[in-house]
C-alpha positions in Angstrom: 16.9 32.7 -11.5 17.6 33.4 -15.3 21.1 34.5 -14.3 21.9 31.6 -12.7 20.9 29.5 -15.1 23.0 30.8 -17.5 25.6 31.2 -15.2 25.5 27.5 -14.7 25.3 26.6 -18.1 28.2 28.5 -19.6 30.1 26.8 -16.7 28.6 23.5 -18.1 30.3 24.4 -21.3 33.4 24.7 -19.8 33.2 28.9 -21.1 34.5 31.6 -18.8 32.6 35.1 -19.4 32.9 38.3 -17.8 30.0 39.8 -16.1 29.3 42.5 -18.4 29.1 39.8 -21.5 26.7 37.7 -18.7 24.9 41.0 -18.5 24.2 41.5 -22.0 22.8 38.3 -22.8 20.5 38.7 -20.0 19.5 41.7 -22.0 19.4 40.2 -25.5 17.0 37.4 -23.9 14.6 40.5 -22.1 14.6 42.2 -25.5 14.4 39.2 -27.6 10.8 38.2 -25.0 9.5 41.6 -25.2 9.4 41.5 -28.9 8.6 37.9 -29.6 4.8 39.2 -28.2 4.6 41.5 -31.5 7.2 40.2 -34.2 7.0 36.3 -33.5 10.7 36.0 -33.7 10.5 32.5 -32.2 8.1 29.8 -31.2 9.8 29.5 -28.0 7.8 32.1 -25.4 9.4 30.7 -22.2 12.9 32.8 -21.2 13.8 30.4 -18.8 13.6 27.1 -22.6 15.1 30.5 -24.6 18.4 30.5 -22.4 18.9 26.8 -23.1 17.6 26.8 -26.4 18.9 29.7 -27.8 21.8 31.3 -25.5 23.4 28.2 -24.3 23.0 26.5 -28.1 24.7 29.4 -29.7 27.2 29.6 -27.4 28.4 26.2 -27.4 30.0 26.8 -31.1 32.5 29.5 -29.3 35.6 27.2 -29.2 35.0 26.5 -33.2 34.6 30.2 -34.1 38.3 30.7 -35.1 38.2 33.2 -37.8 38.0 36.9 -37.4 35.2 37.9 -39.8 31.9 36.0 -39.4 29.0 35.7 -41.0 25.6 34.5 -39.7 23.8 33.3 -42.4 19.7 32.8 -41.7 20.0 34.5 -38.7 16.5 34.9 -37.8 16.3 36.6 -34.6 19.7 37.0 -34.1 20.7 33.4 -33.4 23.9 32.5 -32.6 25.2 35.8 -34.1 24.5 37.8 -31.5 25.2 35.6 -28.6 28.7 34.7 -30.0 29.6 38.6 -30.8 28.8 38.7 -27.0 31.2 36.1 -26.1 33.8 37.0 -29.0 33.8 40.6 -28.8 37.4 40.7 -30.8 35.8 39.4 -34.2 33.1 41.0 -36.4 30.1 39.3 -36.8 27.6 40.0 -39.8 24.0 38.8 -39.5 22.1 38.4 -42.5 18.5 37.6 -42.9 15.6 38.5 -45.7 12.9 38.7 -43.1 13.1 42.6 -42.2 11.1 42.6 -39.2 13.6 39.9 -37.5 16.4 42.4 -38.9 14.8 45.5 -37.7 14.8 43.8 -33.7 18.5 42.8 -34.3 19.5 46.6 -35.1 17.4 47.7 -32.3 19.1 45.0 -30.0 22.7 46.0 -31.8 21.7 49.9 -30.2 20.5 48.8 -27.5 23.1 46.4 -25.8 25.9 48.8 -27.7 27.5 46.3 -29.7 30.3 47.7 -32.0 31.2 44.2 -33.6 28.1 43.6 -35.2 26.1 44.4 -38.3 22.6 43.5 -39.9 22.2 43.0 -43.4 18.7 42.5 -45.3 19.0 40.4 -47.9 19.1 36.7 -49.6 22.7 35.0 -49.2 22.5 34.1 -53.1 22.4 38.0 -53.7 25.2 39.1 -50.9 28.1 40.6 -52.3 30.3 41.6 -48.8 33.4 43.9 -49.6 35.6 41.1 -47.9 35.2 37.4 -47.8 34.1 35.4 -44.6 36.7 33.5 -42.4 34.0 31.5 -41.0 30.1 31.5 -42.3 27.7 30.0 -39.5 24.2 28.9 -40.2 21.4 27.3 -37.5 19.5 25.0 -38.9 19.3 27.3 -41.9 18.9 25.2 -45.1 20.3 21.2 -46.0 24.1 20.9 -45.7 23.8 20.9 -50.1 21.9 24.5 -49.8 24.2 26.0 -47.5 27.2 25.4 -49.0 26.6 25.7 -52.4 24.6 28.9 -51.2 27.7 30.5 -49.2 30.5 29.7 -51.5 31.0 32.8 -53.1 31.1 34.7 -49.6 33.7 32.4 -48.2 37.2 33.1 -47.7 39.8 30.5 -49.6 40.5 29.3 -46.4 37.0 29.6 -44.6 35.6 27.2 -42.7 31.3 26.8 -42.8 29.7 26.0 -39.6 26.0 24.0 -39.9 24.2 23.5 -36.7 21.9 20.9 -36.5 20.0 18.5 -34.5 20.6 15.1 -34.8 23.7 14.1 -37.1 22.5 14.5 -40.5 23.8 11.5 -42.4 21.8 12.2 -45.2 22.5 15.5 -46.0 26.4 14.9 -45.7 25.8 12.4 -48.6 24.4 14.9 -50.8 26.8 17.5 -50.6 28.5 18.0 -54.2 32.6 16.6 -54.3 34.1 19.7 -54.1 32.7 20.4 -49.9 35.2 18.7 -47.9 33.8 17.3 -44.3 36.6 18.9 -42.2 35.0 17.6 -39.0 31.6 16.7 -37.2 31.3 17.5 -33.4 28.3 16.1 -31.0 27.5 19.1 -28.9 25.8 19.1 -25.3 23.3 21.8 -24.3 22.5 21.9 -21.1 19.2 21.3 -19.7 18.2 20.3 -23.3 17.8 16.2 -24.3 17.9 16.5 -28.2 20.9 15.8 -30.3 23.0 18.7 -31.5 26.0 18.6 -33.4 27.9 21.0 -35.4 29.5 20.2 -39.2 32.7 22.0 -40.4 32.9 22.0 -44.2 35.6 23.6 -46.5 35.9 23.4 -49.8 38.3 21.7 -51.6 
């Protein structure tokens, strides 16, 4: 039942994945329920919502993920780092997070589903200093537009693109990011099987 919903959905979003990659999110999601019962990784307990609301959301960004070297800034339980590195297995994802218990499951679930193009960092993005800079930094409803960028700038390539998820288009956060954040595009995303808004904002900086 849970494969074929997410069968059905990645179909939905128009994303062709092989069966192994189907495979391991099915095993991400049974890892990510077992765990939620102890570590309260997220308030969603049903798997059935979590492939919507978590597997299907992340991977709906896959066609703006252009850059090689990713970072998943806030990434919580692993969302949509792991998900992506799934569906992307040629790029390297970092996910970084200062909540250790949600950083202890995502190196368990790294081991576990034998993921060789990801890596978990503990710590605050204002203190991250990564050996290379970031083609493309994601975040999921992580901080205001204003935080993230001024709170990812120094990790970003020159040419880096940020990627903010959020719900419904936030037209008051793109009018409080400082002048030098550049707006590169804004894209209404549907999930399926879920009715809220998403869209997803691409800022550079100028």
């Amino acid at each position: 039942m849970l494969r074929k919903q997410l069968e059905n959905g990645i179909a939905e979003l128009q994303l062709t994945l092989p069966d192994a990659a189907i495979a391991q999110l099915l095993q991400y999601l049974e890892l990510l329920t077992k765990w939620n019962r102890a570590y309260n990784l997220t308030a969603v307990r049903d798997p059935a919502e979590m492939v919507s609301r978590h597997l299907l959301d992340s991977l709906a960004v896959t066609p703006y993920v252009l850059g090689d070297n990713c970072a998943d800034i806030g990434t919580g339980a692993g969302l949509p780092g792991i998900p992506l590195a799934i569906a992307l297995p040629q790029k390297q994802f970092t996910l970084i997070d200062s909540n250790g218990k949600k950083i202890r499951f995502i190196a368990q679930a790294i081991a576990e589903l034998g993921l060789k193009n990801v890596k978990a960092i503990q710590c605050r993005i204002e203190s991250l200093q990564p050996e290379q800079a970031y083609d493309v930094v994601l975040s999921r409803a992580f901080a205001t537009l204003a935080d993230m960028a001024q709170g990812c700038e120094h990790v970003l390539s020159a040419q880096g693109v940020m990627l903010a998820m959020k719900g419904i288009y936030p037209q008051q956060e793109l009018s409080e990011l400082p002048e030098r954040f550049k707006v590169d595009a804004c894209h209404a995303l549907k999930i399926p099987n879920e009715e809220g808004q998403r869209h997803l904002i691409e800022i550079r900086v100028c």
